[in-house]
C-alpha positions in Angstrom: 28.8 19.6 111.2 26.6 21.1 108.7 27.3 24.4 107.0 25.6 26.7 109.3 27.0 25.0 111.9 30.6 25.3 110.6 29.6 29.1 109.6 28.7 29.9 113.3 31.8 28.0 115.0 33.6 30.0 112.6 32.2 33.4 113.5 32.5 32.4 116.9 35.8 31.7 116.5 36.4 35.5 114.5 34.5 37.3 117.8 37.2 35.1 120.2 39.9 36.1 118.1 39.1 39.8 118.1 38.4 39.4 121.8 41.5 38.3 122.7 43.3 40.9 120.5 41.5 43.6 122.6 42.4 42.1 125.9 46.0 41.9 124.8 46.0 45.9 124.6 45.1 45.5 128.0 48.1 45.5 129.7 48.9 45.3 133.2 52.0 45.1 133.3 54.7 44.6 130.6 58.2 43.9 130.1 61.0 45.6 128.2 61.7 43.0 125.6 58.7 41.3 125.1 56.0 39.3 127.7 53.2 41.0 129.3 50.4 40.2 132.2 47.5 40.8 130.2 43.9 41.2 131.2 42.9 37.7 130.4 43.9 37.7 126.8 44.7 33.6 126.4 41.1 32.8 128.0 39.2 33.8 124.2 41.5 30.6 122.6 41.4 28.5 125.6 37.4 28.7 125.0 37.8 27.9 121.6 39.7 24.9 122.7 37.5 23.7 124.9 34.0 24.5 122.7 35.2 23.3 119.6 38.7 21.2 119.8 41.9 21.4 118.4 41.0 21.7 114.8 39.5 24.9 115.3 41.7 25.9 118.7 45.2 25.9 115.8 43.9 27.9 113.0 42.3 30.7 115.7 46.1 30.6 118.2 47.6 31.2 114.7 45.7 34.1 113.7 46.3 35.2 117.0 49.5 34.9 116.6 49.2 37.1 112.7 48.0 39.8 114.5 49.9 40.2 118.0 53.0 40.5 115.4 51.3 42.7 113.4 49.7 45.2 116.2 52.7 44.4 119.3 55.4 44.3 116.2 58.3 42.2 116.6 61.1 42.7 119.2 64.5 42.8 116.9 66.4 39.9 118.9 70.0 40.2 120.3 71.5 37.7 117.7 69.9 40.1 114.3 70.2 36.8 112.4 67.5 35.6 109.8 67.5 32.4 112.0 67.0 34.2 115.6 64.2 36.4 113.8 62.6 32.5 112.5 62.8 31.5 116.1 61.4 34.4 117.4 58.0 34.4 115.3 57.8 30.1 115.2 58.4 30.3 119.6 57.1 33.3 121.0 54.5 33.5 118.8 53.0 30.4 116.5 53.8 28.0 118.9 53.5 29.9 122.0 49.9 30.6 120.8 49.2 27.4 119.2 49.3 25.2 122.1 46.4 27.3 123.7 44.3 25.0 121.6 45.4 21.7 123.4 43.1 22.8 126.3 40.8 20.3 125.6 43.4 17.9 125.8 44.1 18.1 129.5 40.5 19.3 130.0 38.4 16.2 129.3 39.4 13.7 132.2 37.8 15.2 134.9 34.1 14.7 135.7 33.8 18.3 136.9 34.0 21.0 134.0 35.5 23.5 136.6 38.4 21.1 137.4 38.8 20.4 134.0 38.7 24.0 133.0 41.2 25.1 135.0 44.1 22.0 134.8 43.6 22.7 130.8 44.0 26.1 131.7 47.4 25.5 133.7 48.9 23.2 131.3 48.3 25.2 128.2 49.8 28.0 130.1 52.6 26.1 131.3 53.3 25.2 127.5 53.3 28.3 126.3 55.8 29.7 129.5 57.9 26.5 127.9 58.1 28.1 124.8 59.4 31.7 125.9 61.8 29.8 128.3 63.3 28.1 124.9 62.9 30.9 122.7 64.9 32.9 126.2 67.8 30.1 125.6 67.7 29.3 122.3 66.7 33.4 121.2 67.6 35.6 123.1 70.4 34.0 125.1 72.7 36.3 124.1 70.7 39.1 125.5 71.9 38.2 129.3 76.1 39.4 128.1 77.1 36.6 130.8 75.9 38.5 133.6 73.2 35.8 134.3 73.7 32.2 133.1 70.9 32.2 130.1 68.9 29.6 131.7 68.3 31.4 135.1 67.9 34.5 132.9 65.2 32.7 130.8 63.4 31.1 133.3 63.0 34.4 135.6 62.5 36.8 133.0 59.7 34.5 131.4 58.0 33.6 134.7 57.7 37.2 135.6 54.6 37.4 133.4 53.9 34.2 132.8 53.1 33.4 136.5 50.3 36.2 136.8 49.4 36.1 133.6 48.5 32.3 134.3 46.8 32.3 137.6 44.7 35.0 136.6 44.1 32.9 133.6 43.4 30.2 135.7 41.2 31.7 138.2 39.0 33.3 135.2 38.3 30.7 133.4 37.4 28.3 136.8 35.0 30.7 137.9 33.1 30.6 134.3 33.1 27.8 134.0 31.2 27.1 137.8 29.0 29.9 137.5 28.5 29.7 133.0 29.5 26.4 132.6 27.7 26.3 129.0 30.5 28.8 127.8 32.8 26.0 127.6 30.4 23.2 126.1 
């Protein structure tokens, strides 16, 4: 890649970045401690994935992650420890972000770009539900005061949003990339 090249993936990167921060604020539904069915606000980094790879899908789901802290804030956790707080930021944010950018991953065997599209889609979506589920055991476990075992707890509380949030993610991005299928080359 030459340096204009590199210059314009970067700024392309910057607009997804900023893009997805907007949609974020877009909330269609959210919950009380964290977790929200957004209006599309993964689809900017999957794009990234998919147009330019992993190397430039990490850096942009981290900065994602850097500013949903920074704008959303931090939910204090039940535990108040320096470790739960560590867990919090590294699951339901780096990580949970990060693996957006293995799209391309799950993406490139399939012939047709819309198939593709969308079983990246799913899978990077079904990675980051993974990651609230643990962070929900490993986090917030204490949250449920027995009432729920932690893993029932976890699971439904994540899948609430993670669900919508993913099939409207899903059915998004399959319908760009049939009808603006140079979007995600």
């Amino acid at each position: 890649m030459n340096k204009y090249s590199k210059t314009r993936v970067l700024a392309e990167c910057a607009l997804m970045i900023a893009l997805g921060t907007i949609l974020a604020q877009i909330k269609i539904y959210e919950m009380p401690n964290g977790g929200s069915v957004t209006l599309l606000s993964m689809l900017p980094f999957i794009m990234i994935s998919l147009r330019h790879g992993i190397k430039w899908g990490i850096p942009a789901g981290i900065a994602n992650s850097l500013l949903q802290m920074a704008i959303g804030g931090i939910y204090p956790t039940p535990a108040g420890t320096a470790l739960a707080m560590v867990g919090e930021v590294f699951l339901d944010y780096i990580l949970a972000f990060g693996v957006l950018s293995l799209a391309v991953l799950f993406a490139k065997p399939f012939k047709s770009k819309a198939v593709g599209v969308a079983v990246g889609t799913v899978a990077v979506c079904f990675l980051r539900f993974a990651c609230a589920f643990l962070s929900g055991v490993i986090v917030w476990g204490s949250f449920t005061d027995g009432f729920w075992p932690v893993i029932v707890y976890s699971l439904t509380y994540n899948a609430s949003y993670m669900v919508p949030e993913t099939i409207l993610t899903t059915v998004a991005a399959y319908i760009l990339a049939r009808k603006a299928p140079a979007l995600f080359s």
